[in-house]
N, C-alpha and C positions, 0 to 999 in steps of 0.2 A: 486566545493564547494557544500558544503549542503544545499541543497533547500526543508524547509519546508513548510507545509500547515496547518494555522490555522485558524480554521473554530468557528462557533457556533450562535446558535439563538440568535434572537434580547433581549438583556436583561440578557442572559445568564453569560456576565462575559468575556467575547473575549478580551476585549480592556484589562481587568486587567492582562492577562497574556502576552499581548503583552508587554505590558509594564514595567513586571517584566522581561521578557527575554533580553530587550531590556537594564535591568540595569546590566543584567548580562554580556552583551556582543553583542548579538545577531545584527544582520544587519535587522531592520524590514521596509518591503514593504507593505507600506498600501494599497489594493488596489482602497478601496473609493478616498484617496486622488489621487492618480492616475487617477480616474476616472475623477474626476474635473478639473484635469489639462489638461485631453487631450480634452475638450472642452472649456476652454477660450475663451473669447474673441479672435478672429484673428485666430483661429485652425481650419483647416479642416474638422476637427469632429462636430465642431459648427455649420459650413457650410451646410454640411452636414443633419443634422438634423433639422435646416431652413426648407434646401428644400424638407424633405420629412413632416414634422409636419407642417409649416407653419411659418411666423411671431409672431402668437402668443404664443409662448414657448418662447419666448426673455423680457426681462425687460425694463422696460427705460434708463439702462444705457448700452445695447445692450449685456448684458451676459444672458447667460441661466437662464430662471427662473424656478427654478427645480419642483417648485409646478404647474406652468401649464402645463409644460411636464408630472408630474405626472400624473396629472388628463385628461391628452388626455391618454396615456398608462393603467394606473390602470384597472384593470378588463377587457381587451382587448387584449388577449392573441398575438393576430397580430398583432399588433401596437409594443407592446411587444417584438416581436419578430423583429421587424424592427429596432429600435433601437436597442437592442441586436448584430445587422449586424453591426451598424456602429459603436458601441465604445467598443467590445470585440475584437474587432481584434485591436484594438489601444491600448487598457490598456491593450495588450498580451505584443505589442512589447513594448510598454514604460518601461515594466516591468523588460522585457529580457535586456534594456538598465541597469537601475538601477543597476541589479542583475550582471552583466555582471563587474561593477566600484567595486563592491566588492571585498575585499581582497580575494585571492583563498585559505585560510585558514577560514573564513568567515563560519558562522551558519546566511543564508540568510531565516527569516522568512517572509512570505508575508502571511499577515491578509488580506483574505478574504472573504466577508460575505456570497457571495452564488454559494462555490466549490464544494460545493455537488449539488448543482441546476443544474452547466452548466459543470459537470463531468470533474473536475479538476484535479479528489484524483492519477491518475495515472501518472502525472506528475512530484509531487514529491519524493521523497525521504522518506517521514515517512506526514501524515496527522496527527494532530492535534485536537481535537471535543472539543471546553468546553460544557458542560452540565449543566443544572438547573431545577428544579421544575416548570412545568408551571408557580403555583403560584407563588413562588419568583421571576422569572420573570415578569409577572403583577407587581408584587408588586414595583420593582427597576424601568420598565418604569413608572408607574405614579408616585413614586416618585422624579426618576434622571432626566424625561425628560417632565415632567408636560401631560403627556396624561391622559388621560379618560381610563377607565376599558374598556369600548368596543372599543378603540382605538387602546389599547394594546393588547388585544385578536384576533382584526381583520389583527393586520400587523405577530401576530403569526403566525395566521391560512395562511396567504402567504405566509409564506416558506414551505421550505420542511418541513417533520415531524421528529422529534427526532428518528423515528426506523434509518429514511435512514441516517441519521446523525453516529450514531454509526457503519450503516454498513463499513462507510469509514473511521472509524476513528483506526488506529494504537495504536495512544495513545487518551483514553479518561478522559478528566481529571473533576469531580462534584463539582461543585462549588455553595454549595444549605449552606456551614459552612461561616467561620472566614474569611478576610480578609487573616490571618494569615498562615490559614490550605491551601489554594489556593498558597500564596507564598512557603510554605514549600515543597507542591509538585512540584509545577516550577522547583525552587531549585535542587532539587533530581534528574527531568528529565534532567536538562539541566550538572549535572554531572555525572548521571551514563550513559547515552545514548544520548546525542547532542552532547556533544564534543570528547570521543570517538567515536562516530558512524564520525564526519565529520574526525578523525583522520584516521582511514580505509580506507576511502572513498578518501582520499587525496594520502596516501601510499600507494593507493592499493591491499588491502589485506582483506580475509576475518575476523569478526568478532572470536574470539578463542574460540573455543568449550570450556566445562568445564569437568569435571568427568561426566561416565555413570550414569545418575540416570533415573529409571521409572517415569514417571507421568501417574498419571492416566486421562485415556482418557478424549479428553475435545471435548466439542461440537461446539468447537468455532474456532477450526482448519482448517477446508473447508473454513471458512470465512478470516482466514488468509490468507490460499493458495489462492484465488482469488484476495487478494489485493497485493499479491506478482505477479502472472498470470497479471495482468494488467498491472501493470510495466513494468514487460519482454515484452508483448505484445506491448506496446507502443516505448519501446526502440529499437527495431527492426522495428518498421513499415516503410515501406508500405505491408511490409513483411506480412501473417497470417499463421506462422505456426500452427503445434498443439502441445499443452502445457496440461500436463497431473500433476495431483497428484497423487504422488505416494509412496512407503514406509509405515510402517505402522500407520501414521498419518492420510493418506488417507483411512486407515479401521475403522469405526465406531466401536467405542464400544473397542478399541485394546490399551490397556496400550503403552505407546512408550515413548522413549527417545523425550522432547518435540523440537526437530528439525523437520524443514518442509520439506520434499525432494519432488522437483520438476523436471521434464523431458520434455528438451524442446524438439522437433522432428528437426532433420537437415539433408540435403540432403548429405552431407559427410562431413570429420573430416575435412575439409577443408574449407568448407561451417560453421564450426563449430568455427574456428580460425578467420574466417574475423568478426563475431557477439561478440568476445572479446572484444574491444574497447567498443561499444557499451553500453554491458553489465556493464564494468566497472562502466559505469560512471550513469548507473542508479543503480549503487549502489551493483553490483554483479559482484564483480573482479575474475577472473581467479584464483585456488587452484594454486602452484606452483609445478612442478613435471609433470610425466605421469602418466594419472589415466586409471584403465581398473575395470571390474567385471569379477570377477572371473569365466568360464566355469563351469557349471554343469556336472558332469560326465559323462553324455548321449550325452550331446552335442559333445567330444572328437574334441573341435575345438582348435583353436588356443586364446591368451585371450581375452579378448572382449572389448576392447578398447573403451574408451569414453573423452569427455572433462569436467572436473570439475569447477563449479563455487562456493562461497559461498554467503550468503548475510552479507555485511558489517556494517549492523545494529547491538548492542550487544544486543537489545531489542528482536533479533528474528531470532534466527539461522536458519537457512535454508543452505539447499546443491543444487544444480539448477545442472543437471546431462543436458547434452548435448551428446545423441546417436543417432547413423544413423537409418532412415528410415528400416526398414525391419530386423534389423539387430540380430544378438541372443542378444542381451542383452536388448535391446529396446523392444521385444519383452517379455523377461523374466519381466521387469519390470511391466508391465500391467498386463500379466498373473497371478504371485502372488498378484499381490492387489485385482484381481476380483476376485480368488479363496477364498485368505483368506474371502473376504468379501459375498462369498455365502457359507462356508462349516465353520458352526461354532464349531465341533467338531478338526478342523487341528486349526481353531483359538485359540480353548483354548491351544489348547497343544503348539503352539509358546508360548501363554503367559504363560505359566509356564515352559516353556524352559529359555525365557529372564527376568524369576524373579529369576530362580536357579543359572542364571548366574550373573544376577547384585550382589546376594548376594556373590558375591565373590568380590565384589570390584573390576572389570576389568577396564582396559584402552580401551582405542575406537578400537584400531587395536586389541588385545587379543577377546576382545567382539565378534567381528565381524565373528572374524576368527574361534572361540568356533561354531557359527551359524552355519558352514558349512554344516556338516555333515546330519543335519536336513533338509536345502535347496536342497539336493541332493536329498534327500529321498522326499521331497515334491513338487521338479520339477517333478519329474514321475506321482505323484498325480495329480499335478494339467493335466499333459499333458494328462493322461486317461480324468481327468473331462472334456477339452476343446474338446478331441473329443465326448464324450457324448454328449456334450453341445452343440455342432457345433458352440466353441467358437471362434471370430476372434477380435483382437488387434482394 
């Protein structure tokens, strides 16, 4: 199923879209309430935190009194961190239970307030950020939850900061308008991209590319690939292979088709097919067919064989290339990205190569195939630079 993450600072507007998504369908996991429940009265977790805070974190009627546990933790990173031990690993699994009773058709959202704090965003599937104005957030806690100006400031200033918030966020959605304007975009997200995206994801199959079109270069593509890298990274552990960006998204400053092509490193094609499953289900199913790259003329090998993934989000194409260790193609892939990205004279001339050809209106296989001739002539290039360079993969 699809397992999202929705995040956002206190005041921000979180709960408003939980709970539009939730009228649209959505399975939501809160996981504050979560948290409460796995310290009840009579819970392990309760037990637990007794014996390390003490008696007095309990009330008179023997539940958690969350204000004096507050106020032993607040400001005391270690303590902080103590608790943290005991009821993160319980509001993991509770969660997994929940998530788990969900239809397998199911867009499972779990609201949680601090997945950028305890580095949550790679777990699942597409992360979520609502956004607000400091001020209008001031403004909504004193007005929605009766705090003081510096009360609401000071539980701001305890989260994380809005930069790292965006770093993890897939989708970002501002919520500083209308009631109105916040539902409209829910709306939108949750039928161009939550229900096809968990349709993919279910079928197995990747997201359908569209026509060739240029975009121009965006600075925001590295930051994509890392929050794709993470995933991969995670879906495979205990494993650490190495996961490269590559293609020409991975060249600053380089117009591209706006797909992410990523390369994961694997010990054989073999080694390659057992990391399928895997991948699948963090959301990057297996292309169907045999995939290879094409030999470079110098090379006069046999083809170069690879395994193809896509990412099954329509929000965000991506191609996740799985080749062997050492191999020619693995190698070739690295090569042209460092080259284009030191020799900005071969850089413009690709880019006015792939704008003479967009303007012909190609398909993705003509496209490609058009490139050849070019890659031939700039493998030699690059292989003179790498030995100049005393380049190595």
């Amino acid at each position: 199923m699809l397992m999202v993450g929705l995040t956002g600072g206190i005041g921000s507007g979180k709960s408003a879209v939980a709970k539009r998504l939730a009228g649209l369908g959505a399975v939501i996991l809160d996981a504050d309430r979560v948290a409460r429940e796995v310290v009840e009265p009579g819970t392990e977790g309760l037990a637990e935190i007794v014996q390390t805070f003490g008696d007095g974190v309990l009330g008179p009627d023997g539940a958690l009194d969350r204000a004096a546990l507050g106020a032993v933790v607040f400001g005391d990173e270690s303590a902080r961190r103590r608790l943290e031990r005991i009821t993160h690993p319980r509001v993991r699994a509770r969660t997994a239970e929940l998530a788990a009773s969900a239809p397998a058709d199911a867009v499972v959202v779990n609201d949680v307030p601090l997945l950028v704090e305890v580095g949550l965003a790679p777990t699942y599937h597409l992360v979520i950020v609502v956004s607000a104005d400091r001020a209008t957030r001031i403004d909504r806690l004193v007005r929605d939850r009766g705090m003081s100006v510096e009360a609401a400031e000071q539980r701001i200033r305890a989260q994380t900061g809005d930069e790292q918030r965006r770093a993890a966020a897939d989708v970002l959605l501002p919520n500083d308008g209308e009631l109105a304007d916040l539902h409209a975009a829910v709306d939108a997200l949750w039928r161009d991209r939550l229900v096809p995206y968990e349709r993919n994801l279910r079928d197995g199959i990747p997201a359908q590319g569209g026509p060739v079109v240029l975009t121009e270069a965006d600075q925001d593509w590295p930051a994509q690939y890392a929050r794709l890298a993470a995933r991969i990274r995670h879906a495979v552990r205990p494993a650490e292979p190495r996961i490269d960006h590559v293609g020409s998204t991975a060249v600053p400053g380089l117009d591209a088709k706006d797909v992410i092509d990523i390369q994961l490193t694997v010990d054989s094609l073999e080694h390659a097919d057992a990391l399928a499953a895997p991948l699948a289900a963090a959301g990057f199913p297996r292309r169907h067919g045999d995939w290879w790259d094409e030999p470079r003329h110098s090379d006069g090998g046999d083809r170069w064989e690879k395994r193809l993934h896509g990412c099954a989000d329509p929000g965000r194409p991506a191609n996740l290339h799985l080749r062997v260790v050492g191999s020619p193609g693995w190698r070739y892939a690295l090569l042209m990205r460092d080259h284009l990205c030191a020799d900005e004279e071969q850089r413009a001339g690709y880019l006015a190569l792939k704008r003479g050809l967009v303007a012909g209106g190609p398909d993705t296989a003509s496209y490609a195939a058009a490139k050849d001739p070019w890659f031939d002539a700039e493998h030699l290039r690059a292989e003179r630079w790498a030995v100049a360079t005393d380049w190595h993969p």
